[in-house]
N, C-alpha and C positions, 0 to 999 in steps of 0.2 A: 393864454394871458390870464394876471391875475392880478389883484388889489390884495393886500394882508396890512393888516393894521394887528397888533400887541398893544395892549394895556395895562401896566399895570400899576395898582393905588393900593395904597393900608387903609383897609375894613376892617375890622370885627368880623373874625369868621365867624359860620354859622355854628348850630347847636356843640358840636362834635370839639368845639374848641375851649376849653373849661373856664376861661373869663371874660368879661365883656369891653377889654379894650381894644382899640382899635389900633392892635398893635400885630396885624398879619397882613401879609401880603396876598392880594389877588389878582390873578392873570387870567386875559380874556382874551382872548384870539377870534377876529373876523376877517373872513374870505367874502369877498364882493359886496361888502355893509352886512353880511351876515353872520351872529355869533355861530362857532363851530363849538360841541361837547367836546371836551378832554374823553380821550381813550384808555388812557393811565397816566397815572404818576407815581415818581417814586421821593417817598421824604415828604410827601403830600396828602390832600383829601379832596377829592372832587365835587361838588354841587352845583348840581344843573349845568349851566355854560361854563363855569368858574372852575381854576382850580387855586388851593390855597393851600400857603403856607404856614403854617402860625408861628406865633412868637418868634417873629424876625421882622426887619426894616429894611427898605429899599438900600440904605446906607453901607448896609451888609454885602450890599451886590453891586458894587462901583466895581470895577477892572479898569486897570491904565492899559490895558491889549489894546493894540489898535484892532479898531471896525471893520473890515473887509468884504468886501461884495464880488464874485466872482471865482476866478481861479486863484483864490491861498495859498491852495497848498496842488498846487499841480498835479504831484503823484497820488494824493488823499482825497480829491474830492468825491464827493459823491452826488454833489449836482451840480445841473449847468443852465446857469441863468442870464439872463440881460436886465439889467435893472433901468427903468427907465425915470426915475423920482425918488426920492428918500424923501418925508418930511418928521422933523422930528417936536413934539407937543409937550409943555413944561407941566399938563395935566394929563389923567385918564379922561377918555372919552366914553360918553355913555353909550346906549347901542342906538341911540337916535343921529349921537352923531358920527359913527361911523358908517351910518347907514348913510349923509349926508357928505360924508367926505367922498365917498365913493364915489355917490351921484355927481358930484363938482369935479373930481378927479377925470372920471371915465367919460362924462361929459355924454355925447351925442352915441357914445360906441358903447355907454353902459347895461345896454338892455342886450347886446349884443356881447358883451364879455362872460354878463352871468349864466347864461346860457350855455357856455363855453364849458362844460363840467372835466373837461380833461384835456391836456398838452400831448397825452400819450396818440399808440395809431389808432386807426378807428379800425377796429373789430368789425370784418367780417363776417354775417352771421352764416356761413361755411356750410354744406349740410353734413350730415349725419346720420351715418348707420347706426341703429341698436340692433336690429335683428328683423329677420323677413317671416312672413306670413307662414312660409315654409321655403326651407333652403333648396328645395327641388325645384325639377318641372320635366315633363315627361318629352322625348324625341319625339320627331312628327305630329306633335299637340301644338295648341297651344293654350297657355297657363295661368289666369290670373294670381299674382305673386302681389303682398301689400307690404312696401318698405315704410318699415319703424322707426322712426327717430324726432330729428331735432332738422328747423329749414330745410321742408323739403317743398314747400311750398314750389309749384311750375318745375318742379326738377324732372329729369331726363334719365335713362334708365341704360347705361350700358353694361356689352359684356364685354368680354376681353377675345370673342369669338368673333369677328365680325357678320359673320352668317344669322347669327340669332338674332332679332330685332325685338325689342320693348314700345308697345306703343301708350301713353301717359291715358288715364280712364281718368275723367269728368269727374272732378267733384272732391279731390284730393285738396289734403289740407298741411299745414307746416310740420306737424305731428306723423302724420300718414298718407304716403301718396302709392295707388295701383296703379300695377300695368300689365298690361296684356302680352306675357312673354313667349314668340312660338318659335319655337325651335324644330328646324329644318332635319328631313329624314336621316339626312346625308351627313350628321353632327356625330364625332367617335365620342361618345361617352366617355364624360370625364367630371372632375373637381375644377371650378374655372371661376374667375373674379369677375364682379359682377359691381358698378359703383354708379350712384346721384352724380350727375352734374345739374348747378346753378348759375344765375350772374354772379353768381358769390363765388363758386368755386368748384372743387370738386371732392367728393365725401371721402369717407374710408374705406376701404375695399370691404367686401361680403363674398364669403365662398358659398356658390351655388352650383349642385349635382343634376349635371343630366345626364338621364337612364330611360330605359326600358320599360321600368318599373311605375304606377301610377300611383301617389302620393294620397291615404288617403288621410282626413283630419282624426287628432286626438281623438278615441271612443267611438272610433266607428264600427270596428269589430269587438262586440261583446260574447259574455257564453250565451245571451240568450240572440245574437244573432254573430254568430262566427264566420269568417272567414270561408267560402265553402271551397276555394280553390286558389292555389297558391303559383306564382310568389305575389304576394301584397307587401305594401311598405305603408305603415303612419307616422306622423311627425306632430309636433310640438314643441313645447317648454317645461320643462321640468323644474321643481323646488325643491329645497330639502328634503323630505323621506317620502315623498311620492314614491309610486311605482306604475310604471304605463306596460298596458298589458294587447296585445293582440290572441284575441283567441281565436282558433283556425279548428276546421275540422279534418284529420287526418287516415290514413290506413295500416293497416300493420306493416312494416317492411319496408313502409316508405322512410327516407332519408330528409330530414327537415332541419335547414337549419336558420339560425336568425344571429342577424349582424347589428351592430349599433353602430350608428354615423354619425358623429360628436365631435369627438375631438378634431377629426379632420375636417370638420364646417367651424372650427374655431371657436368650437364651445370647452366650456369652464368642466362640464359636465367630470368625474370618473366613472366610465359606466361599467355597469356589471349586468351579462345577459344569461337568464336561464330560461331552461324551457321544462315546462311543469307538465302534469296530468290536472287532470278534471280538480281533482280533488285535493292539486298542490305538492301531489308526489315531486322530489327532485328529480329531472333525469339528465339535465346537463347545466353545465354554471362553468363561467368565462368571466374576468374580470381583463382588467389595458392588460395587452399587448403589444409589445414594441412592434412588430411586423405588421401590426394596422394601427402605425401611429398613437396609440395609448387605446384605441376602438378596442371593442370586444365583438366576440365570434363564437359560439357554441353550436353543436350540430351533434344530433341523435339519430338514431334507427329508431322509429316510431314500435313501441310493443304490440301494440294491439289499437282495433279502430276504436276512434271515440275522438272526444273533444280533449283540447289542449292549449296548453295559452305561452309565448314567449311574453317575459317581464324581462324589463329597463329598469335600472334605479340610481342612485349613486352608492359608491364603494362603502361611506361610511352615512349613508342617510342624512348626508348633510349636501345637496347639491346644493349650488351659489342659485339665486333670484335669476329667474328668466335663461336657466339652462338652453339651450335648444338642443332639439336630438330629430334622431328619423331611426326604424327601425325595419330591419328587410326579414322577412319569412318567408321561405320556399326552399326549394332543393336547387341552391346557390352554386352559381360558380366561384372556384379560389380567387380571390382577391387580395390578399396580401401585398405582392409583389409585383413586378411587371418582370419578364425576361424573355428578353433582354432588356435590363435598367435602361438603355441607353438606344435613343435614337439614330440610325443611319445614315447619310444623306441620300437621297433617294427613300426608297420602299423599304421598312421592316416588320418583320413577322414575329409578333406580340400574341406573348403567352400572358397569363396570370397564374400564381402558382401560390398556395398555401401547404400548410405541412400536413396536407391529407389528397395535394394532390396538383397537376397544373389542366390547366383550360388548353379550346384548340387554338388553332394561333388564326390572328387576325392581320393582314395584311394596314400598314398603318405607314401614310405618306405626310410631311409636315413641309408645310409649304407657306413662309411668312408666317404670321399670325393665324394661318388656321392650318386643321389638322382635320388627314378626312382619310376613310377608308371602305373599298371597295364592296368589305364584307361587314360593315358597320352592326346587321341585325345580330350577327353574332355573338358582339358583346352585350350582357345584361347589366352590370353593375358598373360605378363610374371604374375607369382604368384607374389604376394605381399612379405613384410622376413615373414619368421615363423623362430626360434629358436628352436632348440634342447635342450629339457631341458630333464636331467633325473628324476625320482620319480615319485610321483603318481597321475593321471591324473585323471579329472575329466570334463565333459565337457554338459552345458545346451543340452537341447533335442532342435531343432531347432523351431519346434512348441509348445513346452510346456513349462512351468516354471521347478523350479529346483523341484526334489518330495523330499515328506514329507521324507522320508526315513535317514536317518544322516550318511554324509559321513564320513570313518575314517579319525581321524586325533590324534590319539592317542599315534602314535610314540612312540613304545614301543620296536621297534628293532633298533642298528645300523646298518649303520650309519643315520638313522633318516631320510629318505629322505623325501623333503618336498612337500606337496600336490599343486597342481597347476590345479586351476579349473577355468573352461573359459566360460564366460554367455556373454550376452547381455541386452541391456537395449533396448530393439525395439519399444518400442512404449512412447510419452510423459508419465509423471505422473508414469512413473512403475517404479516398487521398487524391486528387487529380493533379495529373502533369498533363504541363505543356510543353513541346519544343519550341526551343527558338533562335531562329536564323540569325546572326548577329555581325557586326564588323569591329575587327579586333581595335584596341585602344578608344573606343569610345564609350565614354561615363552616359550609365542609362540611369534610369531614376526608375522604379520601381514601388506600384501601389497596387492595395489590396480597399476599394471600396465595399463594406458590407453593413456595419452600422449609419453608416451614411445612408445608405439608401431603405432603411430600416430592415435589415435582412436580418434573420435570429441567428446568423453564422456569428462564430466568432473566429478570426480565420488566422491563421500562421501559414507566413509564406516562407519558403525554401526555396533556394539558389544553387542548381550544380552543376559545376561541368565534370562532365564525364562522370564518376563514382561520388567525384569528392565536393563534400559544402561547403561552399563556400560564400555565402551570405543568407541568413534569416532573420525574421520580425517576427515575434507573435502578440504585437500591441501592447505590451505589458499584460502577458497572460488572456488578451482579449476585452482589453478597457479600451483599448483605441483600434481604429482601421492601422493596420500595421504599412510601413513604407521605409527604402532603406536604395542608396546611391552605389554601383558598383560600376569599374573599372573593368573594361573585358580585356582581358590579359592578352598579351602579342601574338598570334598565330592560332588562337583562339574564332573557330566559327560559328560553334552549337553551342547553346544553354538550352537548361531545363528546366521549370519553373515546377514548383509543387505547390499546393497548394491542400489544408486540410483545417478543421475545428480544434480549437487547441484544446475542448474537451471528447472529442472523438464524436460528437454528433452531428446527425445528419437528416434532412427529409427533401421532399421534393420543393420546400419553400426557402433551402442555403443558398441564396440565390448572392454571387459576388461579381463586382467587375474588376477587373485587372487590366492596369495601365502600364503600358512600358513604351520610356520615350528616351530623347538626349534631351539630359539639363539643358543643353543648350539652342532645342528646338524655337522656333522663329514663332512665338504665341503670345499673347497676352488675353488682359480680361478689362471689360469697363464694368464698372457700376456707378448705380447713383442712389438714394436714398427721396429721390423725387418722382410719386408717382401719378400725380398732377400738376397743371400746372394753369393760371390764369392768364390767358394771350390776349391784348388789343388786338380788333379787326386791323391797326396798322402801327401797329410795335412789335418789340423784344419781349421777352424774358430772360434772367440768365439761368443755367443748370450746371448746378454742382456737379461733379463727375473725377471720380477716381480712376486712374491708371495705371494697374497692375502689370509692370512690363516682367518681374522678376519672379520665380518660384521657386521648389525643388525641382519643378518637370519643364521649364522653360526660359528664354530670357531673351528679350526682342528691346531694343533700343533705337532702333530707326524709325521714323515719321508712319502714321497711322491715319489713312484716308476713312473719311464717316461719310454717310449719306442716308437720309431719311425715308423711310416706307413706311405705307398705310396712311398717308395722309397728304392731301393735294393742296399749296399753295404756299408750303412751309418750307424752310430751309435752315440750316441749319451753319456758322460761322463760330468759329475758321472751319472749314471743311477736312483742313490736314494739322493735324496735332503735331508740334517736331517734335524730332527725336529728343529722350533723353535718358539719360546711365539707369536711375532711379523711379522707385514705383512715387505716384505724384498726383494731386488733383488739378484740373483742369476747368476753367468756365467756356462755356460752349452758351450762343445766344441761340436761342429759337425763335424766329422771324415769320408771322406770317405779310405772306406778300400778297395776298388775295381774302377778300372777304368772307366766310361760309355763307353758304347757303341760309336760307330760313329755315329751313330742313335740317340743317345740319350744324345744330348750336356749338357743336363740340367734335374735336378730332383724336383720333387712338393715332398716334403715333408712334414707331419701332427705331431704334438710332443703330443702323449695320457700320460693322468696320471694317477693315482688311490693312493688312501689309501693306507698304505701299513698295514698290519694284517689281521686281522680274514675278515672273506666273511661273510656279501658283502660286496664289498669295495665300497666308491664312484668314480666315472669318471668320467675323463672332458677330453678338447684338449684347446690347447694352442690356443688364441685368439689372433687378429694380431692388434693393434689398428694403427690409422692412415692410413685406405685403406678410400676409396669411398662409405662409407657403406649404404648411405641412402636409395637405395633401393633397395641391394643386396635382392636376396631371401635367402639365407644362409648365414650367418655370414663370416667374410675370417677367415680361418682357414689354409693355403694353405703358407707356405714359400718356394719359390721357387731358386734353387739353378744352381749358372749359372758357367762355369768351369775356372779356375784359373791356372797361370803358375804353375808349381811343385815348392817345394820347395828344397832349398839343402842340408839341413841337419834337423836332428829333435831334440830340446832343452828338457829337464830331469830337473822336480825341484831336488836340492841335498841341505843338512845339512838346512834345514828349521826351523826357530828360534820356538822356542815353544809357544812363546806371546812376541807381541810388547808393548813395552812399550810408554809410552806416554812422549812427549820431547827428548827420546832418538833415536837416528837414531841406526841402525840393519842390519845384514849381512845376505844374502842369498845367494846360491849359484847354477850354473845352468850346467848341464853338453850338451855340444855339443856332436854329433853324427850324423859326414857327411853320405849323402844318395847319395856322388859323390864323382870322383875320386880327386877333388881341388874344396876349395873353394876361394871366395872372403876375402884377409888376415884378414876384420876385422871383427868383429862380434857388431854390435850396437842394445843395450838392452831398452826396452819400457816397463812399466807394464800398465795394465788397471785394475780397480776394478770397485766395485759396489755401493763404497763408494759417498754419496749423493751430488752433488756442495750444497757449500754454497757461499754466499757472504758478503763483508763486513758489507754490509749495505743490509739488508735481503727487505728493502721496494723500493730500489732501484733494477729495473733490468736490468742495464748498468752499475753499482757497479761491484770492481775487485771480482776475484773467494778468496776466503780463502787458504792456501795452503792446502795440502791434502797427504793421505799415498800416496806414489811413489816413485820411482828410484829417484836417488839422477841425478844433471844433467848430460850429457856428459857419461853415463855408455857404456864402450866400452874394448875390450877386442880381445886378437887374437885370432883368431878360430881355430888357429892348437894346440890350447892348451882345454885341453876335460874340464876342468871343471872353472867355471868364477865366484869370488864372487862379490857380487852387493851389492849397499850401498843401503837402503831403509831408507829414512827421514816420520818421527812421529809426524805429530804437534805436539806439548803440548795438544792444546783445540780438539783433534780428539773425534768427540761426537758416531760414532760407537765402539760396543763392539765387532763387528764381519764383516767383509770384505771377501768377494770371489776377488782373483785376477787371473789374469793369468799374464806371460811374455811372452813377442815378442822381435824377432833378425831379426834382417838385416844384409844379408853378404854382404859389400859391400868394394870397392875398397881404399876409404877415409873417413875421420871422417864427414866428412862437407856431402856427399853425396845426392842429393835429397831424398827425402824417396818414396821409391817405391812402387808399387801394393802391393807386397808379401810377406810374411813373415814368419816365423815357432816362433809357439806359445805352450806353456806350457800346459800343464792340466790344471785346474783350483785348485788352490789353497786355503786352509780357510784360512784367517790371525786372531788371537785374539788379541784384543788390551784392556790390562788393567793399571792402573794406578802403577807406579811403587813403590810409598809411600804413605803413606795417614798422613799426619802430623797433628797435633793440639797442640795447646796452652789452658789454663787452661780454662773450662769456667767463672770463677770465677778474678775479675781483680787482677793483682798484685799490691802492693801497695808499693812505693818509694819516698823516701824524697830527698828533694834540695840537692843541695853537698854529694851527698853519692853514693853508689852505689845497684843495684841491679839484682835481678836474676830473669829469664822469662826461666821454666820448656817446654820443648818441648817434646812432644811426638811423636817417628814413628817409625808407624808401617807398614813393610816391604811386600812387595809381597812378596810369599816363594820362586820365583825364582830371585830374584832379591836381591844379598849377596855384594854391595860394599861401600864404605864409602859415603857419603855425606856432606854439610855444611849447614846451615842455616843462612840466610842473613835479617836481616830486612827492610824494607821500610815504607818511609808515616814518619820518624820521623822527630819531631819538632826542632827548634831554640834551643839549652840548656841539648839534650837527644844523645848522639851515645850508637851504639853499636857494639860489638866485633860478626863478624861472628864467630859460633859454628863448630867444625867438629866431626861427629858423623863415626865411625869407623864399618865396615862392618858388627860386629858380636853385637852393640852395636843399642840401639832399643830408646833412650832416650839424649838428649841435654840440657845443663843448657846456656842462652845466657844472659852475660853479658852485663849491662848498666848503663854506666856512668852521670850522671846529675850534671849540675850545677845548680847555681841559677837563672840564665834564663829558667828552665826550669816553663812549664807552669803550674799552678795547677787545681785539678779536674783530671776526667776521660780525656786523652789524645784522641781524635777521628784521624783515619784515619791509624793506625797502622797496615802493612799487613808480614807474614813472607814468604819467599818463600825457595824454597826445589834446592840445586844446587847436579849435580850426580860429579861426579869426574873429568868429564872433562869440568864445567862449566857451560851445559848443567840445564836450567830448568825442574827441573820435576813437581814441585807441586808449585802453588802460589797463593793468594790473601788470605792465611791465616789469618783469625781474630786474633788480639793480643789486651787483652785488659790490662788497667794498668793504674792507681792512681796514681798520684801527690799528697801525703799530705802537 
């Protein structure tokens, strides 16, 4: 809410104005009795509260425009007001007495308006990552780690592991809060998300590495106190042309090398690592490499004993403010890669492999949200990602090529799961095949992931049967993971797959996976871009959610059953998604139905899906896009839910129109059901859908939005009345046939109210939106002569729920041509529209002729109808 009062009187501007009559105009604008400074002006000069115009008269600025308050201009405004008073003063007012008008105006509520500094939502103060004490913490430890930022005040410390647990240490403040984080023996080493949650909300994700390896701070290893036995790791921040150095003392023949861990903890950092002698001699220097995500890696055979230092820096001695890094020295295992990239269901045996070599293999089980392995002490350094893929695995022998033997791929059950087999190119010049078992007439899809998974392969794939080739990729020389759709020809059972670097190189770290499926296997994918969320102890929230039914390697159009893990008391609505042709977003409400713990302010929740019919089904989990991913070991799959005021009552869709029509606005209706003993008098209505922005100007992305389905504006309603109908406006041009929406209410005091945290939201609701007529004119032109008249047959045809009269209006006509809008009667399917000519009218086919379709209360439903028509 607000008071504004303008003023404005001819003064004598001030100095700035070269004579001393009193012949300028001054304008003073107060908000609540209070003058407000001018910001700019243009044609003007500002002083103090005032701004002025000189040498001009209010006389000058009469307009006969009408006054207008509200909605003008419908399609143009750009705000939305209620005006509750106009008065208009035959003087300027001084600021004593706008200060007084206010008081008399605002009356008893004026202490309580001004205080009111904004209409907008209230901002939650959300917390915030800047960066951790150190991005580590060691297995079977545990770690004091101090989160940096912005409200962290009482925040809570998860991982996205749920084995690990943070316990909050005494004494934290909005700036900095510690916690005691111990991590369990039994934890496979890895890169993993790590976030604040508050009553406010829940932070930004932080990647945090757990190893083997004990963290120690900036400068703990100097040359006068080294390193005496390796592998050690220190961390920090780094600034422009710093350079952070571990010095270590070594032996001749020993093998040393040092890693920089940066860019994959989501730092700005470009790091360059070398490793020196005493005296600064070069002996190795490593700047980003793609196969450790932009990280650098350098490794030496030591020459002789003595002391020795790896240095960090940035590539061009400009790192960005508060870099973070961590640095590994010792005789390292490969870390580059994982391989097999790709997780199994059940038990897989994980390598790490760089291009000097691969590691043993570690036995590695993923089970829900955690990931555990048998032989855990094995691995030293975080694992590289691997991906959980379901279907059928197939995976090179580590010393042998692939054998003669032909793997299936015959896909002859659903839902068709696709084969995923994982080689290497380890040595220049090699070329590896694969056989493959196949069923004639069916279209497989065919993919080569290697930059994807940051492999330094660049691969070309080959297709042969028998001798001859007959399909290859090689990604545009090896700019893209190459992929390409073939047809297996009639009587056709064996294919061969090749596979090689499309510049002939190779090490132990080409590490690729190859997918071969049917287009039209039974899969899809969900994502969401939400990886928190604030839940009432006894509300909703809604979650956006994409549904990817269609790809090159897939395409599933039937109903998709969800169900929720790693979190107790939640559920999740509708539970089955229906079928549809096209990939689509979806709102899905999250529900909890039980209170947490006091223990347990906050819950990790996972959203699984499957096919829904005959077994086996396919399965997936909802993917989170938009975290820190690049060098998670596990995908984020983890939406994490942080606790919410209650809500006060809970909203019911009621009389839900059957389909919306397009140009027509539509009624719905919503029933209240307080969850207290009074609520706040008014109840103020919000919808959201699924429905896509578009913009005016689609090449433009500062172009305005398009309007779109929604509550009509201002929808508000008393809450002590149980059931509310709501207006819901239709564009015309709405290019969805199908819209999930939900509604939101605010109980709040006044109309104008900020909008607050909380709110009580709907189910989710389908909207169908079809065309409500489909009219047409002849295809055939009509033919009319000068000075006469004639008739233009219309056809329309009706939606069957849609029974009221309508008119047909023409446009686009010329100088010499009118016509009589038609009215077509509710039970009547056809229009004859007269047209009048004279002799100015033009002859030949007439261009530019459109009819458009009005509903009964004026309303456009249908236009840019073609009408054609002859002038003889």
């Amino acid at each position: 809410r607000v008071h504004i009062s303008a003023c404005f009187d001819h003064v004598d501007a001030p100095a700035a104005d070269a004579d001393a009559d009193a012949d300028d105009i001054r304008v003073r604008l107060f908000i609540n009795g209070q003058p407000v400074a001018p910001s700019r002006t243009v044609g003007g000069l500002i002083e103090g509260n005032a701004c002025w115009f000189t040498d001009s008269t209010l006389t000058k600025c009469v307009s006969d425009t009408p006054l207008t308050f509200g909605s003008s201009f419908v399609s143009g405004e750009v705000t939305s007001l209620i005006c509750d008073d106009l008065l208009l003063f035959p003087e300027a007012l001084s600021d004593a007495d706008a200060k007084t008008l206010f008081d008399l105006s605002a009356a008893s509520s004026a202490a309580e308006i001004a205080a009111e500094k904004s209409a907008a939502r209230v901002t939650l103060a959300t917390p915030v990552i800047t960066r951790l004490s150190q991005h580590s913490a060691e297995i079977g430890k545990t770690t004091r780690i101090t989160v940096l930022g912005q409200n962290l005040a009482n925040a809570r410390l998860y991982c996205d592991l749920p084995e690990i647990t943070a316990v909050a240490v005494a004494g934290g403040t909005a700036e900095a809060a510690q916690f005691d984080v111990t991590v369990p023996a039994t934890v496979l080493p890895g890169r993993y998300l790590a976030r604040c949650v508050t009553t406010a909300g829940v932070s930004n994700a932080a990647v945090v590495g757990f190893d083997r390896i004990s963290t120690a701070a900036d400068g703990a290893f100097t040359e006068t106190a080294p390193a005496e036995s390796l592998p050690v790791s220190s961390a920090g921040i780094i600034n422009g042309t710093e350079q952070k150095r571990i010095w270590f003392r070594a032996k001749a023949g020993q093998k040393v090398v040092a890693e920089a861990d940066a860019r994959r903890l989501g730092s700005t950092l470009d790091p360059v690592v070398e490793i020196r002698s005493q005296q600064g001699g070069p002996l190795s220097i490593q700047w980003q490499q793609s196969e450790l995500r932009g990280d650098a890696r350098a490794a030496v055979v030591i020459p002789a004993d003595g002391l020795y230092y790896a240095e960090l820096h940035d590539l061009q001695f400009q790192a960005p403010g508060g870099s973070i890094w961590r640095l590994f020295v010792g005789d390292l295992p490969p870390s580059s890669t994982a391989y097999p990239p790709v997780l199994a269901p059940g038990e897989t045996a994980i390598r790490t492999a760089s291009s000097d070599g691969v590691s043993q293999p570690v036995a590695v089980k993923k089970a829900g949200a955690s990931v555990a392995s048998a032989a855990a002490t094995a691995v030293v350094l975080p694992l590289p990602p691997v991906s959980p893929e379901p279907g059928i695995h197939a995976v090179e022998p580590i010393d042998a090529a692939w054998p003669a033997e032909p793997v299936d791929a015959t896909f002859a059950t659903a839902p068709f799961p696709a084969l995923n087999a994982s080689g290497r190119i380890a040595a220049p010049k090699e070329q590896d095949a694969l056989n493959l078992k196949v069923t004639a007439k069916q279209t497989l899809h065919f993919s080569v992931a290697a930059r994807s998974i940051a492999s330094p392969l660049r691969p070309h794939i080959l297709l042969y049967n028998g001798e001859n080739l007959v399909a290859q990729n090689d990604g545009e020389a090896g700019a893209n993971d190459p992929s390409f759709n073939y047809e297996v020809p009639d009587g056709v059972t064996q294919l061969q797959v090749r596979i090689r670097d499309v510049a002939g190189k190779g090490t132990p770290g080409h590490v690729y996976r190859l997918q071969v499926s049917r287009t039209d296997r039974q899969a899809f994918l969900l994502t969401t871009r939400e990886a928190g969320l604030r839940l009432p102890a006894n509300g909703s929230v809604p979650l956006k959610v994409t549904v990817i039914r269609q790809s090159p390697s897939f395409r599933y159009t039937g109903p998709i059953r969800l169900s929720l893990s790693g979190a107790k008391g939640l559920t999740v609505v509708p539970d089955v998604i229906p079928g549809q042709e096209t990939n689509h977003d979806v709102l899905l409400m999250i529900t909890r139905s039980a209170t947490a713990g006091s223990d347990s302010p906050a819950d990790s929740l996972r959203i699984e899906a499957r096919t829904e019919g005959a077994e086996p089904a396919w399965n997936t989990t909802l993917s989170i896009d938009g975290l820190p991913a690049k060098g998670l070991t596990l995908p984020g799959e983890t939406i994490l839910t942080g606790p919410a005021e209650t809500v006060p009552a809970v909203i019911l869709p009621e009389g839900l129109p059957p389909v919306l029509f397009r140009g027509l606005p539509a009624t719905l209706s919503v029933r209240i059901l307080p969850l207290q003993e009074t609520l706040p008098p008014i109840a103020r209505f919000e919808m959201q859908t699924t429905e896509p922005l578009r913009r005016e100007d689609p090449n433009k992305p500062d172009s305005p939005l398009k309007p779109a389905v929604g509550l009509a504006a201002f929808q508000f309603a008393d809450a002590s009345t149980a059931t509310s109908a709501l207006s819901v406006n239709v564009p015309l041009d709405t290019p969805s046939k199908v819209i999930d929406a939900v509604i939101s209410a605010e109980f709040i005091d006044q109309p104008l109210a900020p909008e607050g945290p909380v709110r009580a939201w709907t189910a989710p609701i389908r909207l169908i939106v079809e065309n409500a007529v489909n009219a047409s004119a002849p295809a055939e032109p009509v033919k009319a002569r000068k000075a006469a008249m004639a008739v233009v047959p219309m056809t329309i045809r009706r939606n069957p729920l849609f029974r009221e009269p309508v008119s047909v209006v023409f446009d686009g006509l010329p100088a010499g041509i009118t016509a009589t809008p038609a009215s077509v009667a509710a039970e009547h399917g056809t229009a004859d529209v007269a047209l009048t000519l004279t002799d100015a009218a033009p002859a030949g086919e007439v261009p530019g002729i459109t009819a458009r379709i009005l509903a009964a209360g004026g309303q456009i439903i249908q236009s840019g109808i073609p009408v054609r028509l002859v002038v003889e």
